[in-house]
N, C-alpha and C positions, 0 to 999 in steps of 0.2 A: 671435854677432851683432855686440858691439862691436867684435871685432876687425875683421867684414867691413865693417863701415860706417868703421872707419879708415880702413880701406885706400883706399875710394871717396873721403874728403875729403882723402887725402893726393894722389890723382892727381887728382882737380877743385882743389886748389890749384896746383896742379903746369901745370894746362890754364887757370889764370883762370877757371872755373866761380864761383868762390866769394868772397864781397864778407868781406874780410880785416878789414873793419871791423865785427865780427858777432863775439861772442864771447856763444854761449850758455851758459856756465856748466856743461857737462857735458850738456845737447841734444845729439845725435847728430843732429842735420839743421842745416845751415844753410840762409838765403838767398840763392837765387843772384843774380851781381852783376848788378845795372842799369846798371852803367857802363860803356861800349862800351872795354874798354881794350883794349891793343895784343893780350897774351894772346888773350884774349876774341874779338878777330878772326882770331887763326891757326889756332883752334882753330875756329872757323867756316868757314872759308874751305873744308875739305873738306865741309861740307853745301852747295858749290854746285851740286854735278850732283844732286844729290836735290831741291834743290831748286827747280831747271831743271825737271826731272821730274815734281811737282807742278803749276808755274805753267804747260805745256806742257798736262795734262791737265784740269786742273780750273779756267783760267783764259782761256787760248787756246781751246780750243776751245767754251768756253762763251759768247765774246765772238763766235767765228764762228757759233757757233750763232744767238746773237739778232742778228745781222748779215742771217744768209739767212731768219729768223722777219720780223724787219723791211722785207726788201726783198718780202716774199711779201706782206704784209700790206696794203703799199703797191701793188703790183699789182694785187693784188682788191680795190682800192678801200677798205681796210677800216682804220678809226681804231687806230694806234697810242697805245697807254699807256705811256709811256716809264718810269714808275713798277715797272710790270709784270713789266719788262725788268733791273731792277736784280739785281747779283749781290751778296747780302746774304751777308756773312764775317765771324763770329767768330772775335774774336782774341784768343789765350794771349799766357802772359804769358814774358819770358825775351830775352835775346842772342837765341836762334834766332830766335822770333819776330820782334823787329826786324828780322833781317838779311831776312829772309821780309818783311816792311813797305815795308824799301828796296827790294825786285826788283820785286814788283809796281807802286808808285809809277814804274818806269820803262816801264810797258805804255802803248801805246796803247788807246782805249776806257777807261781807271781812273778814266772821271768817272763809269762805270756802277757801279763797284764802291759798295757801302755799308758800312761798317765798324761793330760796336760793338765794343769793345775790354772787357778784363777789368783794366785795371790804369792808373793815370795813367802810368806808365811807357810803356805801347805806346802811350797814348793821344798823346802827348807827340811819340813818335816817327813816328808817322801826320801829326800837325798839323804836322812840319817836313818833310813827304813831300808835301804837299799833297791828304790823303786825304779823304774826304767821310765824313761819320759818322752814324748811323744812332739813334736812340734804344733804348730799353728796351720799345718799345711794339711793335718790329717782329722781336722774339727770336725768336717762333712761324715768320717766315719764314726763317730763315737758314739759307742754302743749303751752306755749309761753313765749318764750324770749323777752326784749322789751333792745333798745342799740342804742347808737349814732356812730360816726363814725366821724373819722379825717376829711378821704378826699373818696371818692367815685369816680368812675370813668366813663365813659360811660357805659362799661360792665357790672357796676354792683359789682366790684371788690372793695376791700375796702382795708383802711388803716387805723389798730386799733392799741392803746396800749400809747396814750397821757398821761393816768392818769396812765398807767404802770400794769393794771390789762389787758393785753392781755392773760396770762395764761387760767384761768377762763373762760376769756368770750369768748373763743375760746370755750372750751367745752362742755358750754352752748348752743353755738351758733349750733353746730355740731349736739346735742344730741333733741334739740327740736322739734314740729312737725312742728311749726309755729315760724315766728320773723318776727318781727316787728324792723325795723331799721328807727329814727329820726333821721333830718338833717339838717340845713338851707342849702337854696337855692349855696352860696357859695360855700362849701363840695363841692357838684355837680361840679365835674370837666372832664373836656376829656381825661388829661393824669393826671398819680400823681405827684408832685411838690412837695413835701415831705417826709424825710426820712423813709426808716423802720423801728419800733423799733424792734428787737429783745431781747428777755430776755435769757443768757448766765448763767451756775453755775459758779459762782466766781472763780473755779479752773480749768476752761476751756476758761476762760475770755482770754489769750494771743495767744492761737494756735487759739482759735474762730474769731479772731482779724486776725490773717494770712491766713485763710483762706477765709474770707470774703474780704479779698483784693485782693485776689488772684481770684475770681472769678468777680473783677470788681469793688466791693463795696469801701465805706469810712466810716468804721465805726469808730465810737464817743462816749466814753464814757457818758452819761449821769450825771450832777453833780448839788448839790442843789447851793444855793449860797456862803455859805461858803465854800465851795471847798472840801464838803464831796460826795463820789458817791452814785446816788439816787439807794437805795435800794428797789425791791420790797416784798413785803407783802407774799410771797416764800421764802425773804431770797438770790433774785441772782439780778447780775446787767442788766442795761438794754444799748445796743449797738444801739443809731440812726444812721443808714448805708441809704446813700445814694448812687443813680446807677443814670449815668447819662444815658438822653435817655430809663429811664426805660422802656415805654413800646413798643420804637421803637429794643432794640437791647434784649426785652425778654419776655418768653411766664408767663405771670404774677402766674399760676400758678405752672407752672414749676421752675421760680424761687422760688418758697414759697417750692416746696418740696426742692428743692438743698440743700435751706439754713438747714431746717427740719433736713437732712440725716449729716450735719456736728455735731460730738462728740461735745455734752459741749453746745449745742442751746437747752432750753426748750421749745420756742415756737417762734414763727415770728407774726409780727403786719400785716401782708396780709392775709383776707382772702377770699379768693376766694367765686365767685356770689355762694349764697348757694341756694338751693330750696325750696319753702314753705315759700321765702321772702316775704314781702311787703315792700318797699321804699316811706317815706314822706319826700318830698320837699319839704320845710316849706321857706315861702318869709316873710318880714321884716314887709310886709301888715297884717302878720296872715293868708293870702289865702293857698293852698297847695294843690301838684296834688301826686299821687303815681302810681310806677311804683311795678308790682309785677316778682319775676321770681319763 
C-alpha cells in the first residue's frame, strides 16, 4: 500500500495536485493545494467538457425549468415565491470545485443559485464570483452537492478529507437529493491505497490514537511543514490511519461506523456509495464516462 500511495503523490506532484508546502512527517495523504497555480489549471482545463456536462444538466435546465414553472404560475394568476425557486448547491472542497465555482458564476439566472460552501477556500472563491450564499439552516433543502474525491473504489465507496474539510462535506453529501461526484480517471481504483483521514477533538486525540490501533489501524498525526499539526477549520486534528488489506480483512462500511461509534472521532474520510450519485470519470483526453448509483 505505501508503495501504491507513492506512486499517486509522485504523479499529483507531477499534476500540481498537491500543496508542496505540507510535509506530513511520514502521513501518506496530503492536502490538496488551494492555490490556483499554473499546474493546477492545466491539469484542470481537461475537466471542462465534464464539466459543461454537469452545468448543461443539472444547472441549465433546472433554470429553464423554474423559468416555464414561473411563467405558468404567472398565467394562472397564481403568487410566485421566488424563495421557492431557489437552486440550493453544496459545495466541496478543492481546484475542481473552484474551477466548477467559476463556470457557474458565468450563467445567467446565478442570482437564483444558493450556495453553502464546505471550506473558507470555496467560500472565498464564490465571494470573488459574485455568488449568493445560503446559511447552515437551509442544508435539509439542498438540491445538489457537486465534490471530488481522493480515491473511489469499485463500489463506488470513497475516500474523502485531503484538503481536511471531511466534516462538512460529509453532511452535505448525506443531506442532498442529488451529488454529483468529479474525478480523474486515476482516483478510480479497485481497492483503497490510501489512508483514512479521520478528524479527532484535540482532547480525544490520545485514547482516539489507542483505539484505532487496537482495531487494526495506523494512525498519523497529520502536520504542516514546519512541524505544526494541521488544524482543521472545526478547530480539531486530523488522524491519517491506514488498515492494511483494507477491503480484503473489512466491510468498508462497517468500518466507517466502528471508527464513527469511538469517543473523541468527529467524522471519518470514508464515505460509503450514497444514492442519487452520479460519478465522472474524467481521462487526461477531456473524454469521461459516468457511472450513477
Amino acid at each position: 500500500m505505501k508503495d501504491s500511495y507513492e506512486k499517486i503523490r509522485e504523479d499529483n506532484n507531477k499534476e500540481g495536485d498537491v500543496d508542496t508546502n505540507i510535509d506530513n512527517f511520514g502521513n501518506d495523504i496530503n492536502l490538496l493545494n488551494s492555490n490556483r497555480t499554473e499546474e493546477t489549471n492545466i491539469k484542470n482545463s481537461y475537466y471542462n467538457i465534464a464539466l459543461d456536462d454537469i452545468i448543461e444538466k443539472f444547472f441549465i435546465n433546472s433554470i429553464k425549468r423554474n423559468e416555464h414553472l414561473k411563467t405558468k404560475e404567472k398565467d394562472n394568476y397564481q403568487s410566485v415565491d421566488n424563495n421557492d425557486k431557489d437552486l440550493v448547491i453544496g459545495l466541496g472542497s478543492g481546484s475542481t470545485v473552484a474551477l466548477f465555482v467559476e463556470k457557474i458564476a458565468e450563467l445567467e439566472g446565478k442570482e437564483k443559485f444558493g450556495c453553502i460552501p464546505t471550506s473558507y477556500q470555496i467560500k472565498m472563491v464564490a465571494e470573488q464570483c459574485g455568488l449568493r450564499f445560503l446559511d447552515e439552516s437551509r442544508i435539509n433543502e439542498i438540491d445538489l452537492v457537486i465534490d471530488g474525491a481522493d480515491q473511489i473504489d469499485e463500489k463506488l465507496n470513497m475516500i474523502k478529507g485531503g484538503g481536511g474539510a471531511l466534516f462538512k462535506e460529509k453532511i452535505l453529501m448525506y443531506s442532498a437529493k442529488q451529488k454529483v461526484i468529479l474525478a480523474d480517471s486515476q482516483k478510480y481504483v479497485p481497492t483503497f491505497s490510501l489512508p483514512i483521514p479521520i478528524e479527532v477533538h484535540p482532547f480525544g486525540r490520545v485514547e482516539v490514537t489507542k483505539k484505532l490501533d487496537e482495531i487494526g489501524g495506523c494512525p498519523k498525526i497529520r502536520f504542516l511543514k514546519k512541524g505544526y499539526p494541521f488544524i482543521t477549520e472545526n478547530g480539531n486534528f486530523i488522524l491519517d490511519t491506514e488498515f492494511n488489506n483494507l477491503t480484503r480483512k473489512y466491510d468498508i462500511s462497517g468500518l466507517e461506523n466502528k471508527i464513527k461509534s469511538i469517543p473523541g472521532v468527529i467524522e471519518v474520510g470514508i464515505f460509503s456509495s450514497t444514492k442519487n450519485t452520479t460519478y465522472y470519470c474524467v481521462n487526461s483526453d477531456g473524454s469521461f464516462s459516468t457511472r450513477t448509483s
